[in-house]
KEFIPA-217433 format. One record per residue: residue in three letters; y, x negated, z of N, C-alpha, C in turn. Coordinates in steps of 0.2 Angstrom, whole numbers, plus 2048, in hexadecimal, padded with zeros to 3 digits. Example, Ala and Ser with C-alpha at 12.3 -4.5 7.8 and 13.67 -1.06 7.14 Angstrom:
2
ALA7E47BE8277EA7C28277F07BE827SER7F57C08237FB7BC8248007C0827
END
This chain:
382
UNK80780E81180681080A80B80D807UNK80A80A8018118078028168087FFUNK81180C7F981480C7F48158167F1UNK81B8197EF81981F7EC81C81E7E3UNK8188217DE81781E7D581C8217D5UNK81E81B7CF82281B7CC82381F7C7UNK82A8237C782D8287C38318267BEUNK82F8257B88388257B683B82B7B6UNK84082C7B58478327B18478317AAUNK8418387A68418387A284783E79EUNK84883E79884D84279584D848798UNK85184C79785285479984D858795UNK84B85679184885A78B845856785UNK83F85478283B85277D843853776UNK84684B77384984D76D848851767UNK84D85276384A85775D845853759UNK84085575683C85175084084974CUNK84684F74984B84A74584D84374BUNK84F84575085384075384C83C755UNK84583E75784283B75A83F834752UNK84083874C83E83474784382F747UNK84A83074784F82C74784F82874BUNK84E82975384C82375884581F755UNK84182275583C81D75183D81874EUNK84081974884381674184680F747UNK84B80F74A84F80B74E84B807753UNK84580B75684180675B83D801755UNK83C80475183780074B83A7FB74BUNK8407FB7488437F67468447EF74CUNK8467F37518467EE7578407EC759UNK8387EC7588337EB75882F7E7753UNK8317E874E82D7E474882F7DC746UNK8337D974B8347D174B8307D0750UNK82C7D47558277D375A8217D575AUNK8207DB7558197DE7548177DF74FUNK8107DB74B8117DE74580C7E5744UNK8137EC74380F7F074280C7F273EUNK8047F773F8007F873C80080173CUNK80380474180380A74180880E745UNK80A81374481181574880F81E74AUNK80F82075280E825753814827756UNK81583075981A83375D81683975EUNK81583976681183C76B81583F771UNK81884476E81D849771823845773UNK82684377782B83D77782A836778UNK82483177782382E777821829771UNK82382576E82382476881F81C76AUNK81781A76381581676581581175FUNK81180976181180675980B80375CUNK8078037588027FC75A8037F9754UNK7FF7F17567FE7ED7517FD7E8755UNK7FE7E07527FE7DA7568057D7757UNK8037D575D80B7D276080B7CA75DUNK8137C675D8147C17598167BE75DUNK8167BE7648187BA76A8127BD76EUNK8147B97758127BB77B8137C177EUNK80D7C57808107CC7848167CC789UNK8177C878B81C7C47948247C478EUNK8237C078A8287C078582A7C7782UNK8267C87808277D177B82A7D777FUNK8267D778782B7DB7898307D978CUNK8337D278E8397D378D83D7D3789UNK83D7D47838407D577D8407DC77CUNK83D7DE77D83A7E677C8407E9781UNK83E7E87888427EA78F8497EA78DUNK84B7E57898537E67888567EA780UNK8507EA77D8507EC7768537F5777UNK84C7F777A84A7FD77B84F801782UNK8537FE78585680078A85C806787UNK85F80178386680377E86580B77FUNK85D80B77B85D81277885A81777EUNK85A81778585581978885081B789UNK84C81478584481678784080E78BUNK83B80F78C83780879183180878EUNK82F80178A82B7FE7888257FF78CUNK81F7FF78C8177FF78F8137FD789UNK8117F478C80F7F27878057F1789UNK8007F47867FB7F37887F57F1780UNK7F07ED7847EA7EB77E7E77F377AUNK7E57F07737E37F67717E17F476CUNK7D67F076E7D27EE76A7D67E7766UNK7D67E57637D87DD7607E07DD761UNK7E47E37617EA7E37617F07E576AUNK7F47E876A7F77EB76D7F97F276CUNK7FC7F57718017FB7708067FC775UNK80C7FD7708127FD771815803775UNK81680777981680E77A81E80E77CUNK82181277882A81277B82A81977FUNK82C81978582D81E78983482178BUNK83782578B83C82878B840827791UNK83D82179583E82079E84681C79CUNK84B81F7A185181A7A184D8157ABUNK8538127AA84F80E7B18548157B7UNK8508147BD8538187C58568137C7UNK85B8157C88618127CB8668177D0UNK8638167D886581A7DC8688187E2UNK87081B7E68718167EB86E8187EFUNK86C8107F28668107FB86A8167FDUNK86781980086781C80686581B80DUNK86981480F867810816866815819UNK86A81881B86C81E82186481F825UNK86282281E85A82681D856822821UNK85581C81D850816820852816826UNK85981482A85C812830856819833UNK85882083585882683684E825838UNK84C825833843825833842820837UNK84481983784281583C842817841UNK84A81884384C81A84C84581F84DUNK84482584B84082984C83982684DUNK83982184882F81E84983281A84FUNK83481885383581385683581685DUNK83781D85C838821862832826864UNK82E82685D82482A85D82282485FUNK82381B85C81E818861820815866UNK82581986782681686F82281C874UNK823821873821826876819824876UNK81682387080D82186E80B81D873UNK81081887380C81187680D81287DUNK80F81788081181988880881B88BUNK80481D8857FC81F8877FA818888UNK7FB8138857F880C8867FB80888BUNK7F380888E7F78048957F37FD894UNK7F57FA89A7F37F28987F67EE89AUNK7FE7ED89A7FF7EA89C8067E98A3UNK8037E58A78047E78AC80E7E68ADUNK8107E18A88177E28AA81C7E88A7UNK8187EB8A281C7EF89F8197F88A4UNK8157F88A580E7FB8A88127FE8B0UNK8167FB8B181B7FC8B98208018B6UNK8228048AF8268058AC82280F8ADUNK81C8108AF81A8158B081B81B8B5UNK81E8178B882081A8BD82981B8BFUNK82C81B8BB8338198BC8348218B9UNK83A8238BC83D82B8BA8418298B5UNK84082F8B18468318AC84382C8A6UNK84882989F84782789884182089BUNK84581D8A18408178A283A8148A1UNK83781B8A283081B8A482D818899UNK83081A89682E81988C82E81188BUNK83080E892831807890828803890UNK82580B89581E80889481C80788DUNK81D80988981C80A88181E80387BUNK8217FF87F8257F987C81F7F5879UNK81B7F087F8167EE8788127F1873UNK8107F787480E7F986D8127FC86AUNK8177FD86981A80086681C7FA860UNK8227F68658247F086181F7EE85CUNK8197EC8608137E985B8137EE857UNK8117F285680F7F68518167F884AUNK81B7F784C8217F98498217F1845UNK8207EB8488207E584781E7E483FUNK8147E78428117E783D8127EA835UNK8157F38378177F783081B7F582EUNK8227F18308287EF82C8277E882AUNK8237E382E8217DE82881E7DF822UNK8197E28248127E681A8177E9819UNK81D7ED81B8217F08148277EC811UNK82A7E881682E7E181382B7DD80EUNK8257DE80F8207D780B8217DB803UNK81E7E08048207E47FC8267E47F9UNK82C7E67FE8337E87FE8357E17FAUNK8347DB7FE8377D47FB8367D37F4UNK82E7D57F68297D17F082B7D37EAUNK82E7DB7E78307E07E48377DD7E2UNK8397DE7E68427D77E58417D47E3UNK83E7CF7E383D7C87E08397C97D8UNK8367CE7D88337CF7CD83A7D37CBUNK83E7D47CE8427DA7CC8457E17CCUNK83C7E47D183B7EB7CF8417EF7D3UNK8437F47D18467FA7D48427FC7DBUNK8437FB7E08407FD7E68438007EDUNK8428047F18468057F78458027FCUNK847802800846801808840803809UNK83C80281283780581383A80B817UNK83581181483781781A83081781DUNK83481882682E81982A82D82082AUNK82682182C82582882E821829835UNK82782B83782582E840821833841UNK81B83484781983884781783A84CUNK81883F85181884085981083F859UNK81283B86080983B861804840863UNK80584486580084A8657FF84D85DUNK80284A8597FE84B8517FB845850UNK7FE83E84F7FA8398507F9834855UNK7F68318577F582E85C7FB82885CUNK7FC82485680081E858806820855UNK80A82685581082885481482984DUNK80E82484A81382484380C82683DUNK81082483880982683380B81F82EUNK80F81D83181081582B817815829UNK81681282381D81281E81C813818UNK82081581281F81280B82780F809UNK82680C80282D80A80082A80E7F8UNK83180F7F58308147EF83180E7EAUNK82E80C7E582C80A7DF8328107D9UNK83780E7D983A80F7D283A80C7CBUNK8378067C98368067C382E8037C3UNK82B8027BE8258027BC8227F97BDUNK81F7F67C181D7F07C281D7EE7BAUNK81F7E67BC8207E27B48197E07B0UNK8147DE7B580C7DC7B08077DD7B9UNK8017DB7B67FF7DC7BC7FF7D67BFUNK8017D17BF8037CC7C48077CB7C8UNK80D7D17C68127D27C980F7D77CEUNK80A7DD7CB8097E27D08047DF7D4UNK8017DB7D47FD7D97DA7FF7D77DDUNK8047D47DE80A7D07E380C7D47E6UNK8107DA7E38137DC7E880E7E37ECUNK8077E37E98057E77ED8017E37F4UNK7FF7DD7F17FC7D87F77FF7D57FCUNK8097D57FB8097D180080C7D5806UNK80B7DF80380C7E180A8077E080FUNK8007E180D7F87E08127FA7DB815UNK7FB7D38127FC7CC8148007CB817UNK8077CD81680B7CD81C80C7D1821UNK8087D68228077DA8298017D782BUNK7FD7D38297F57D182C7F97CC830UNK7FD7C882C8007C282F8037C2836UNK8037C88388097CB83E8027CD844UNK7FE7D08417F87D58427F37D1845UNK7F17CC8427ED7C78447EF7C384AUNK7F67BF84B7F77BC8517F77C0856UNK7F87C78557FC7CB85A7F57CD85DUNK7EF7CF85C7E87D285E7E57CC861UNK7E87C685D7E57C08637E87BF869UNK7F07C18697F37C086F7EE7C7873UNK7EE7CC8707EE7D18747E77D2877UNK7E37D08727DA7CE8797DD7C887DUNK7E07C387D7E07C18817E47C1888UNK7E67C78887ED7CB88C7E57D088FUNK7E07D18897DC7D688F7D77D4893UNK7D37D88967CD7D98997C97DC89AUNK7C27D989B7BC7DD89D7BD7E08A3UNK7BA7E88A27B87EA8AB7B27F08A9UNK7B07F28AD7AA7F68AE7AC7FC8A8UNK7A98018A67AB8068A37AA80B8A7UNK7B18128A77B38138A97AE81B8A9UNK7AC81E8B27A78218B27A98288ADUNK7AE8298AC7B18308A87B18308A0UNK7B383389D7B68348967B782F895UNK7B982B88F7BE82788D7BE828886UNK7C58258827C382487A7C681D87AUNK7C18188747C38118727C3812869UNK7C680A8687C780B8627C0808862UNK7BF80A85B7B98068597BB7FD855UNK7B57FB8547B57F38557B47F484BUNK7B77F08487B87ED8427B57E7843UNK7B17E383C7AD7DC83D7B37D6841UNK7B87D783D7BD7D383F7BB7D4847UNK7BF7D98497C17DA8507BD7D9855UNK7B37DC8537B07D98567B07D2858UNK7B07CF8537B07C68517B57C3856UNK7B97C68567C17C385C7BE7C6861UNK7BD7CA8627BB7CC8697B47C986DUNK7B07C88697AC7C386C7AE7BC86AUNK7B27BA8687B47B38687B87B2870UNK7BD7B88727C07B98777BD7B887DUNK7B77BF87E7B37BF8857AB7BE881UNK7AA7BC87E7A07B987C7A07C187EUNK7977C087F7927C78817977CC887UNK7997D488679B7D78887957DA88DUNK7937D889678E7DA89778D7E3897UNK7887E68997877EC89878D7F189DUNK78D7F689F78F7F78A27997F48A1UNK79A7F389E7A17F089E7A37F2899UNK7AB7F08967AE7F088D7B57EE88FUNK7B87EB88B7BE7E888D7C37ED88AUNK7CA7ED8917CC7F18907D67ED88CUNK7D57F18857DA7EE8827E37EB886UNK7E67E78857EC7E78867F07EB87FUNK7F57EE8807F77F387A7F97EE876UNK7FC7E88767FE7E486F7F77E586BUNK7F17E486F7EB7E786A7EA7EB868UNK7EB7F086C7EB7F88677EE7F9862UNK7F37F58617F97F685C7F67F0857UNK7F47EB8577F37E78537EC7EB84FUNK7E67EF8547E17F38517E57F784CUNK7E97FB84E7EE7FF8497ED7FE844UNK7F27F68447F47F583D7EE7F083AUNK7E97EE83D7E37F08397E27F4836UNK7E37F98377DD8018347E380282FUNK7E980182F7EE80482B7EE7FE826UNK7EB7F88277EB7F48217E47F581CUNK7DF7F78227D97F881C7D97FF819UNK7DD80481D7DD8098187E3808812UNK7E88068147EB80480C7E87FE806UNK7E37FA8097DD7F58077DA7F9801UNK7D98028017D48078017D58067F6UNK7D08027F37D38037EA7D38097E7UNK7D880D7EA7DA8137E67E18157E4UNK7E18197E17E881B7DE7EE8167E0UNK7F38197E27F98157E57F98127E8UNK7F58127EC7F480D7F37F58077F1UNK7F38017F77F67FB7F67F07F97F1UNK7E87FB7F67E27F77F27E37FA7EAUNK7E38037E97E68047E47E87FF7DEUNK7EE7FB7DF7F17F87DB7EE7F07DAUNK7EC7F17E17E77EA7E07E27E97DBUNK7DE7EF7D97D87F17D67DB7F17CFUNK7DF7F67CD7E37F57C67E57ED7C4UNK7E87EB7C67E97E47C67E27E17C4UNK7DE7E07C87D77DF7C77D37E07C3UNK7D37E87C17CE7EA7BC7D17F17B8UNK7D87EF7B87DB7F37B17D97F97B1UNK7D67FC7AB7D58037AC7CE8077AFUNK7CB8017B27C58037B47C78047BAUNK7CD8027BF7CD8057C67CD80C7C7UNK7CD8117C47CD8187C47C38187C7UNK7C18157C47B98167C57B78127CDUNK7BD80E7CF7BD8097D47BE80E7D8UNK7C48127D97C48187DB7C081D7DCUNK7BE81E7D97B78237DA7B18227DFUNK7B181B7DE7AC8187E07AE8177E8UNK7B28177E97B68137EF7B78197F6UNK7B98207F17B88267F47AE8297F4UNK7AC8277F17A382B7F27A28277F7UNK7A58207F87A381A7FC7A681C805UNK7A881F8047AD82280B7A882880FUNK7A982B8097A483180C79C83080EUNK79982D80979382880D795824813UNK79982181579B81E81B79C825820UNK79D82B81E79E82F826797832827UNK79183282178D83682278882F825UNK78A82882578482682878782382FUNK78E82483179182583679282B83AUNK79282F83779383683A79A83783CUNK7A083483A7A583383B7AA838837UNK7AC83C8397B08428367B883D833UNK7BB8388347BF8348317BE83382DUNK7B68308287B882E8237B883481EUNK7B68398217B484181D7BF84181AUNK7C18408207C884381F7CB83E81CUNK7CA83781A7CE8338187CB83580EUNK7C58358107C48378097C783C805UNK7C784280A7CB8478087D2846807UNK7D584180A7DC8428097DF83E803UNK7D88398027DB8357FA7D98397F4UNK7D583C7F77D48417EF7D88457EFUNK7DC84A7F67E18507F37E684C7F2UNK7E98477F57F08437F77F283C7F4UNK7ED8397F27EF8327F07EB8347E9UNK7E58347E77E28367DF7E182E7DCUNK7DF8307D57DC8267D47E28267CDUNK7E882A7CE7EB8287C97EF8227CBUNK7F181C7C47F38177C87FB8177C1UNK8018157C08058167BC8048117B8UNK8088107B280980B7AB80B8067AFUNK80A8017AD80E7F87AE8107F87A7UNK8167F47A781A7F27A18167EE79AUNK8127E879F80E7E379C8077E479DUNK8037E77997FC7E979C7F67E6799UNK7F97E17947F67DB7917F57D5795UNK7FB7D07967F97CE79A7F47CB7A2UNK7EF7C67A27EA7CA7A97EC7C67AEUNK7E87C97B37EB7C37B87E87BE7BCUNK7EC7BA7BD7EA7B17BE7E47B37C2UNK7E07AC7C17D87AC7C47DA7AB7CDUNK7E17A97CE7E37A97D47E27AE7D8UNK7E77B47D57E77BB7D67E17BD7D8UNK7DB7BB7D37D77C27D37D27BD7DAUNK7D27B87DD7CF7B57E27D17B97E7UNK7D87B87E67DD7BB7EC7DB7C47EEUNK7DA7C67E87D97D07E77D17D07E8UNK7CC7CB7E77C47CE7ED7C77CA7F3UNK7C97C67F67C97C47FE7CC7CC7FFUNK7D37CF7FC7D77D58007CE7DB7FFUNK7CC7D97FC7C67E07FE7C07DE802UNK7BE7D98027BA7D680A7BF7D680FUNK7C67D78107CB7D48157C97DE818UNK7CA7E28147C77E98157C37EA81AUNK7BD7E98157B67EA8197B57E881FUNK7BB7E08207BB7DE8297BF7E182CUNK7C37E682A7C97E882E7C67EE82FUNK7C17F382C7C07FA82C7BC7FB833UNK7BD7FD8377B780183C7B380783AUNK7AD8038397A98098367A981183CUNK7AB80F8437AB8178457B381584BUNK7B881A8467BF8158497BF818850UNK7BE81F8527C08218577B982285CUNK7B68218617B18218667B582486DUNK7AD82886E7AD82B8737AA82A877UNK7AA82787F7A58258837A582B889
END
């Protein structure tokens, strides 16, 4: 996930009337060689102007961003019918020291849940002699999916982290989060990186929400090629079993791998493919166009304010999908973005501005790149 919303640090307290008129009078003045205004509001401590701008958006807010800092507030600049609106907010920028330690701390810890995770996946035969060794040795069975999987989550969260440096934004480290495998299966639950100021336009937010998916597919993808070709077909096994289920993609590679799987058979994964599935399922579900999520941001980016309806839509879409699957996963993923995530999506600085026809090519492939990563039934029981 990659992302948690943006907070500013707003005042202690809404100022008095008199001082909030008196900041007015002052932003006014620093606004009206950029805007010509037509009306002036103050909505509890947020004080507005609309009118038409005399520059370019991309322009105004950086005049605005250094205008309006002085006095402690942050410009939010969006359309409104033939003109704009100016919204000054009482955010100073978050300014916190890293706390490597923490990141360091979470890491070790995820790294020690999928070490432990990946000791269930077997496959490979040199690491696989490592199950029978007494005492800590025996966790060394866990290396390749482990690796791989840890590979995949800290490139998608570096691909933001960078991405996020390089427009400016206020951002942290990626925290991992560990998760013993008998609560989930592949040790961890992911990462996020915390978002301390508010993306600059939506060009900038689509960037930095797209090149976390795109840099861990980049990883994801060689690695599921190396790792069907590390596996094998054998008979299927007379007893119980669980497999992951097959996504369009996955399918496709696997039959490009071994053609017609005959009956009685199913191939049995090397764990570098277990872990590259993973990070399949953890790209399509941050893929998912809701609230803060990555697709989330993609969607805003996209379609403004209509993503909130994208959202909507994307969750009714989920739950249709367990009832024609019969799959209680997608009941629960539904459930956890409506209690947990919600389709609320934060202010962008520039929300005039659209974005390049490049982008929005780029933001439908990331929602077809979805639908081929998704396994309509992830977990199977034979």
């Amino acid at each position: 996930m990659r992302f948690w919303p943006f907070r500013g640090r707003p005042a202690a307290a809404p100022p008095p009337t008199n001082d909030l008129l008196a900041t007015e009078e002052l932003l006014r003045k620093n606004v009206e060689d950029l805007l010509v205004v037509r009306e002036r509001q103050i909505r509890g401590g947020v004080i507005v102007f609309r009118g038409e701008l005399l520059l370019s958006p991309s322009r105004a807010v950086d005049a605005l961003l250094e205008r309006f800092r002085v006095f402690g507030y942050t410009p939010f600049v969006h359309a409104d019918g033939d003109g704009v609106v100016v919204q000054a907010w009482p955010l100073a920028e978050v300014v916190e020291r890293p706390r490597v330690a923490v990141n360091v701390v979470l890491f070790v810890l995820t790294g020690a849940s999928t070490l432990v995770a990946g000791t269930m996946f077997s496959g490979s035969p040199t690491f696989d002699a490592f199950r029978s060794a007494s005492g800590p040795a025996w966790l060394l069975s866990g290396v390749p999916f482990a690796c791989t999987l840890l590979a995949i989550l800290g490139v998608h969260e570096f691909g933001h982290y960078f991405t996020a440096r390089h427009y400016g934004a206020q951002v942290s480290l990626p925290f991992f989060i560990p998760a013993p495998p008998p609560l989930f299966l592949f040790g961890t639950m992911g990462a996020i990186i915390r978002m301390r100021s508010p993306a600059r336009d939506r060009n900038s937010l689509f960037d930095i929400a797209a090149a976390g998916p795109l840099a861990g597919l980049a990883v994801a993808l060689p690695a599921v090629i190396i790792g069907l070709a590390w596996s094998t077909v054998m008979p299927t096994p007379p007893g119980g079993y669980l497999a992951f289920g097959d996504s369009l993609l996955i399918r496709w590679l696997v039959h490009l791998r071994f053609g017609s799987i005959p009956g009685g058979a199913m191939v049995f994964t090397h764990p570098v493919a277990d872990a590259a599935w993973a990070g399949f399922l953890v790209t399509a579900l941050n893929l998912f166009p809701v609230g803060q999520l990555d697709g989330g941001r993609i969607a805003y980016a996209l379609f403004g304010r209509h993503h909130r309806a994208v959202g909507v839509l994307t969750v009714a879409g989920l739950i249709l999908m367990g009832v024609l699957t019969w799959s209680p996963n997608w009941f629960v993923w539904a459930a956890l973005l409506l209690l947990l995530i919600g389709f609320h999506h934060g202010a962008i600085l520039d929300d005039v501005t659209p974005l390049s026809p490049g982008r929005r090519v780029v933001g439908l492939a990331c929602f077809v790149l979805m639908v081929l990563l998704v396994p309509p039934v992830p977990i199977q029981f034979g």
